[in-house]
N, C-alpha and C positions, 0 to 999 in steps of 0.2 A: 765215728761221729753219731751213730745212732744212737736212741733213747728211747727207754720202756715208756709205752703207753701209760703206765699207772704215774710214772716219775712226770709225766708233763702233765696229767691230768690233777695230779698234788700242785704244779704250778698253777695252773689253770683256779683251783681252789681259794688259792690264796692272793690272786689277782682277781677274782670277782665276786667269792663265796657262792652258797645257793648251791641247787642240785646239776651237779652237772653229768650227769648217768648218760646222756646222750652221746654225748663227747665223748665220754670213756668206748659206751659202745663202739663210734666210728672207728675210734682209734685203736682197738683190740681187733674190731674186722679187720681194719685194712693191714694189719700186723700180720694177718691168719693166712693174707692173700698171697701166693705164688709171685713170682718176680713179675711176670708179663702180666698177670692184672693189677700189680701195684703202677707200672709205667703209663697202666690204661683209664687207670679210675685214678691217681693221684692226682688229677686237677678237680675233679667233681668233689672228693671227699676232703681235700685242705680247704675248697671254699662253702661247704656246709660246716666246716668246724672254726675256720677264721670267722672271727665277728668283725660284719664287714662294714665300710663307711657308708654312710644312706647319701650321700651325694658324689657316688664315684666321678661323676665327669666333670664335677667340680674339681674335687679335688685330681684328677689324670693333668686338669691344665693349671696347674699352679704352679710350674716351674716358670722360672724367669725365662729361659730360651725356649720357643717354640719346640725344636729337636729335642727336647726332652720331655716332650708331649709323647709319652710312649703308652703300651695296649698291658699293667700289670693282671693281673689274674684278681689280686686280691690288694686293697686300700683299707689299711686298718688304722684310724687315730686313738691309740690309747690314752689316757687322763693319768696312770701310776707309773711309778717304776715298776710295778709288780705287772701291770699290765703289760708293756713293752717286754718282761722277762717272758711272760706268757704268750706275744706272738714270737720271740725269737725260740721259746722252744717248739713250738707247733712248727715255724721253717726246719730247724733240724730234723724235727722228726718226718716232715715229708721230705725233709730231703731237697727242699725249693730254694732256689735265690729269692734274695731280697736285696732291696734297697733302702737304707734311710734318707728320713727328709727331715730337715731343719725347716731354711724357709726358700730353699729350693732354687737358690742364683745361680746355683756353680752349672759352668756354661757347657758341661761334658756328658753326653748322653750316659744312663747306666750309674750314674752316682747318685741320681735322685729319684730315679723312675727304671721301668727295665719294662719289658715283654715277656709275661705270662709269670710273672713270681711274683712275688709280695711286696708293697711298700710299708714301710710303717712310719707314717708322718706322728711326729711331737708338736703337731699345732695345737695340740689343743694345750702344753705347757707354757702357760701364757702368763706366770707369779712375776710381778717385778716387789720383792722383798726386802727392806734393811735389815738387818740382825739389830740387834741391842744397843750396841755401840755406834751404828751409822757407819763404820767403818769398812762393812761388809755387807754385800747386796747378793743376794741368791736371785739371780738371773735366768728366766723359763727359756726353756731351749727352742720353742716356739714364737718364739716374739723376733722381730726387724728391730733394727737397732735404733728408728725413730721410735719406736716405742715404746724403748728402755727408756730412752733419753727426754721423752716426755713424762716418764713413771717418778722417774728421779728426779724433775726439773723442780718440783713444789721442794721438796727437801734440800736445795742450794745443793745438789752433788751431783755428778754421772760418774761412768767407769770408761777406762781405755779400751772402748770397743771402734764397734765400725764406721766408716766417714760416709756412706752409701746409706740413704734410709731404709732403702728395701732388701739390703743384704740383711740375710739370716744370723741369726748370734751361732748355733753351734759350729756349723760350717765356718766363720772366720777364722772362731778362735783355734778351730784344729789344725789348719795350716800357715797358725800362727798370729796373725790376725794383724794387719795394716792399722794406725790409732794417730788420733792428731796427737797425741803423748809420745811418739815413740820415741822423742830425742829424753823425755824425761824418768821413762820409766821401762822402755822396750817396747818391742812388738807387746799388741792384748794380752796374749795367752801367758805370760807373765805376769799379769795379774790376779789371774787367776789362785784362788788360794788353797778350791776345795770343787772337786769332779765327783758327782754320785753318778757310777758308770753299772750297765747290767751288762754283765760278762758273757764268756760264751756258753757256761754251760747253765743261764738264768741265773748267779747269786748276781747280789747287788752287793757294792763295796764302794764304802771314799776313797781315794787318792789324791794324797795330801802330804804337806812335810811330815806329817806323824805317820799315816798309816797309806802302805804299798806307794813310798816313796819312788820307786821306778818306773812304774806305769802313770803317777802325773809328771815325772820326765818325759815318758813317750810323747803322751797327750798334747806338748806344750808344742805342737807342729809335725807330729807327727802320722797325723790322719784318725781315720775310720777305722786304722787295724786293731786295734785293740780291745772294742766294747760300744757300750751306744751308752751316748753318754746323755742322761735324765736331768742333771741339775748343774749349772755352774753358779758358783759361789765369789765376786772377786771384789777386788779390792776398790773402796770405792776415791774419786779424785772430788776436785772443785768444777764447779760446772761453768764457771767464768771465763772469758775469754775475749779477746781480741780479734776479728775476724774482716773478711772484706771478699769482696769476687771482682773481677775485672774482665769484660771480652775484649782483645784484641782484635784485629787485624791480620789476616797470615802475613802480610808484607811488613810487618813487628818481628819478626821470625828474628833475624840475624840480631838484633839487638836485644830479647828475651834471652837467648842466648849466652850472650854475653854479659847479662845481669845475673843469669842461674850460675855460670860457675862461679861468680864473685861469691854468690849464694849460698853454693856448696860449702864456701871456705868460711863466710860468716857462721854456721850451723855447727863447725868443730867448735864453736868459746860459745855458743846460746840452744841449749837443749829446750827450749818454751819453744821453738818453732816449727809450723809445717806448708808445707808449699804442696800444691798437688794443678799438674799441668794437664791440658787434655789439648789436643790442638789437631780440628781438621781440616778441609779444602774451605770453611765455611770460618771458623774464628778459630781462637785460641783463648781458652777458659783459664783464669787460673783464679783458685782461692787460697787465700792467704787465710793462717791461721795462728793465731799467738794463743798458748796456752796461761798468760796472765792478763788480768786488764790493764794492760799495756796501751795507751794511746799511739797507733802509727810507730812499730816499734821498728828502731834502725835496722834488724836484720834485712825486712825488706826495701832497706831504703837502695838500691840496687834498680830495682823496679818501679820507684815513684813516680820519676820522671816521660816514661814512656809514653807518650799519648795509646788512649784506649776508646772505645768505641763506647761501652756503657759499662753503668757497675751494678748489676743484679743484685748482690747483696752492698747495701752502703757499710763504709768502714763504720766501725764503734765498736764497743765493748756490750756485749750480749752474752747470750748461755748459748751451751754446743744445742740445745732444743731450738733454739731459736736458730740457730744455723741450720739446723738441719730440717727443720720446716720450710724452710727458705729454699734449702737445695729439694726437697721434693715439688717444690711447685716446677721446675723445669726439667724432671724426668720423665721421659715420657712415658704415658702408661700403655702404648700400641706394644701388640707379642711382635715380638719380632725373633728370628735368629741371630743367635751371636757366636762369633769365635773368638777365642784369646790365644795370644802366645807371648811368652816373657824372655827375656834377659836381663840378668845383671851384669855391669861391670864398673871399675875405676872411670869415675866421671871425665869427659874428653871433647871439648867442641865438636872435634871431628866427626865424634860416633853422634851427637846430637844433628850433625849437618848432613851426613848420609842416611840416619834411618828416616830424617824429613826427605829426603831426596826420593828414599826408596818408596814414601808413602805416595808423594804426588807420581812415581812414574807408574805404581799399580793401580792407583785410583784411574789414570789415564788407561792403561789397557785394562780394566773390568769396561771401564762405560766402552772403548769401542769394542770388546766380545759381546756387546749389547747387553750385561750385568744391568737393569736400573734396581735405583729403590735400597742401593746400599749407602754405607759411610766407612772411610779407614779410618781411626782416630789413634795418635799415637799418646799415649800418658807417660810422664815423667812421676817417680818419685825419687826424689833427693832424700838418701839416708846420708848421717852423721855417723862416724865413729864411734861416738857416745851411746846409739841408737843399738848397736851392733855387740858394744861391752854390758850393755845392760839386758841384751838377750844372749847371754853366754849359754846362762843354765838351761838350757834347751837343746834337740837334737840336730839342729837346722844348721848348725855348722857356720855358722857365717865371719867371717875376717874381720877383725875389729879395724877396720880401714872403711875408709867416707865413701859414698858408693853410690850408683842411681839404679832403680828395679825400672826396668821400661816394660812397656806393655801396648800393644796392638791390638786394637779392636775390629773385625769386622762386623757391623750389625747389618740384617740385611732383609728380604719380605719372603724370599722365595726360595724353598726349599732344592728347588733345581738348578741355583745359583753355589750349594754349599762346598763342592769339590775345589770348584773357581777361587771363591770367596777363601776358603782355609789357607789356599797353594798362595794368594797374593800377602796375604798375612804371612805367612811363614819366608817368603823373599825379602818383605820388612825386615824380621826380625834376624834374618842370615845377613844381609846388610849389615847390622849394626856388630851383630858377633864377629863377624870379618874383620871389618875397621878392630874393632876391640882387640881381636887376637893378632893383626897388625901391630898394635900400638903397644902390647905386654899390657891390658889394660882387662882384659876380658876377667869372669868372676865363676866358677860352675855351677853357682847356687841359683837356682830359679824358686820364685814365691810358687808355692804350691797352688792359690787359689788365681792363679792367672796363669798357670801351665794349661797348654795344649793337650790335646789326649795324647797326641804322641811323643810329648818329651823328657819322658823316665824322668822326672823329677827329683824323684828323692834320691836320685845319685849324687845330686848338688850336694847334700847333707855331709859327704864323708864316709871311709870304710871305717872307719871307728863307730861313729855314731849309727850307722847299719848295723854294722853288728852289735851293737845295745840294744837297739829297738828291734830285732830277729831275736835276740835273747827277751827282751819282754812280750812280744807276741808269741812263745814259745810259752813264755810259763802262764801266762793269763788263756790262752788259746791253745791248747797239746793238741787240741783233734783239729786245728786249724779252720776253726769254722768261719772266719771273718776273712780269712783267705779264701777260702774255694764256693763256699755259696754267696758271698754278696757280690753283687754285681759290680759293680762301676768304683773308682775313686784311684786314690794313689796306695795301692797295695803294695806291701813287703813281696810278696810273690809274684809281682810283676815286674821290678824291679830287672832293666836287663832284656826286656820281651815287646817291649814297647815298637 
């Protein structure tokens, strides 16, 4: 894995021009140094040679979960690709972990931040671009996805990104990425048309149908292993749309219920729709979304009828910017800590009537361990068959069968709550797998951006598709640099260790 001083100082060159005689110097001493004063001085001399961020504690708390507020050595935000090749070969050459940052939601310590290695945040990749035709939008890897969606709103377009305004573009799309499109066009990363990715040993390369066709295979859900990816290119949609929000009542429970499976079955003959559930001791959210301007369109007519509390967003035909402005005025902006855990499986009252059971019995024992200051929320998403055929060409493995991705949230204030808070989460979500695996209903594939740190995720994928994506991190990565020095994510060489 190592690299001649002169070979990263030619990067260094051409990621910032000017004299860099300095640099060269640091890095030919500490080349010169015996082992035991390399182990001693390599933090002094990676952070005189890393060009460091002038607002480190700014940037240390920009993660979405407070746990991921950690102590790195060095915060660097490069503006190029050439620059991000030049901090990834400066990590190789000291030999240091790092961590990438998008825009820092993903709720698992180590994927976005670490203690004592590098981050190298792409905030400052902030291009919302059309190409020529309009048909294609080059999307900065630094931008939230309210901010693509408001770049593109003047031009009647967006793309099939993320339904969260504060989730990050790169982070979605690499574990596939959740889209109010999915019944139309698949999961995001499907849309995707064109990755400028800097590899591990600093070249920079597209991944594309034309060129290194197996590595935007990888890409399309297959994580961080592979490269840091500088630019996404994809396909752009209509920004028009049908939309509404409804809070319920939890005592709505059993008859929400029984409107979603109808729901399910209406989503196999109408790929325009998406439904996304949140529901905790407190209400039950759900927005409706029609990807045409559809007036009040029958799929949800299921749920019309239901008395509801208020409607946060009123029904009409809007732009997804206009929804999604709408949905940031009621996220809250307090840090808080969050855990996530998922399962999929074949849709089933059952498993919907046990993992709500399991939510209120642990909500009930957190408040009497004297846990305050948290919430469990359980989320529904309803995938279609359609959804599932249209994301074949990807690694992710998923059954062309109608299906629902659940997801458990604890969000919570106190660090000294988080052993508690995970363990009640994770009895949620073994609830539902139980039921599921009861019923022949259960699914292996779990969404990578709602996996737990300890649920080997990318087993869900398949021994087929593992071993694709081990053969393309093998030829992109031979010294396996994105295996052993980055810190946190869904690694191929972790796969199993979990």
């Amino acid at each position: 894995m190592a690299t001649s001083p002169e070979r990263v100082v030619s990067i260094i060159d051409k990621a910032n021009g000017g004299d860099n005689t300095e640099a060269a110097k640091l890095l030919k001493d500490f080349v010169d140094l015996p082992g035991s004063e390399k182990d001693k001085t390599r933090s002094l001399v990676a952070t005189k040679t890393f060009p460091l961020s002038a607002d480190y504690e700014v940037q240390r708390q920009v993660p979405w979960s407070t746990n991921c507020w950690l102590q790195p050595l060095v915060i660097v935000t490069p503006i190029t690709a050439q620059q991000v090749a030049a901090a990834l070969a400066l990590c190789v050459f000291f030999n240091i972990q790092f961590s990438v940052r998008g825009g820092g939601h993903l709720h698992n310590p180590g994927s976005n931040s670490n203690n004592g290695g590098v981050v190298i945040s792409l905030s400052e990749f902030k291009q919302v671009r059309l190409l020529d035709d309009k048909r294609t939008a080059d999307i900065g890897v630094g931008l939230r996805w309210l901010d693509v969606y408001n770049a593109l709103d003047t031009h009647g377009l967006a793309v099939a990104g993320g339904r969260m305004p504060t989730v990050g573009v790169p982070g979605l799309i690499l574990g596939g990425g959740l889209s109010f499109q999915n019944g139309q066009y698949g999961l995001g990363a499907m849309g995707v048309v064109n990755y400028e990715v800097v590899l591990a040993d600093s070249s920079i390369v597209n991944a594309n149908a034309q060129e290194n066709t197996d590595l935007s295979w990888a890409l399309k859900g297959g994580g961080a292993n592979f490269g840091i990816i500088t630019k996404i290119e994809m396909t752009t949609v209509s920004n028009k749309i049908w939309c509404e929000a409804r809070v319920y009542p939890p005592t709505a429970y059993d008859s929400l219920v029984t409107a979603l499976m109808q729901y399910h079955e209406n989503i196999e003959t109408d790929d325009q729709a998406t439904l996304i559930w949140h529901g905790n001791s407190d209400a039950i959210l759900h927005v409706y979304v029609y990807c045409s301007p559809v007036e009040n369109p029958d799929t949800f007519a299921p749920f019309y009828d239901i008395p509801f509390l208020q409607g946060p967003v009123e029904p009409g035909v809007r732009t997804i910017s206009d929804l999604m402005n709408a949905i940031a005025h009621f996220v809250s902006p307090e840090p808080m800590l969050h855990e996530f855990r998922t399962m999929s499986s074949i849709p089933s009252s059952n498993i919907y009537t046990a993992v709500e059971q399991a939510r209120l019995e642990q909500t009930a024992a957190l408040s009497a361990a004297g846990v305050s200051d948290f919430v469990l929320t359980n989320v529904f998403q309803p995938m279609s068959s359609l959804a599932m055929k249209k994301s074949e060409d990807s690694p992710l493995g998923l059954k062309p069968l109608g299906q629902q991705w659940l997801l458990t949230m604890g969000d919570f204030k106190h660090s000294a709550d988080e052993a508690r808070v995970r363990e009640a989460v994770k009895v949620v979500i073994d609830a539902a797998e139980d039921t599921a695996r009861k019923e022949g209903l259960f699914l292996e594939y779990k969404y990578t951006n709602y996996a737990a740190r300890d649920q080997d995720a990318l087993t869900g994928y398949g021994e087929d598709n593992l071993a694709r994506l081990r053969g393309v991190s093998g030829k992109y990565d031979s010294a396996g640099v994105f295996q052993q020095l980055q810190a946190g994510g869904w690694l191929i060489s972790k796969i199993g260790k979990t």
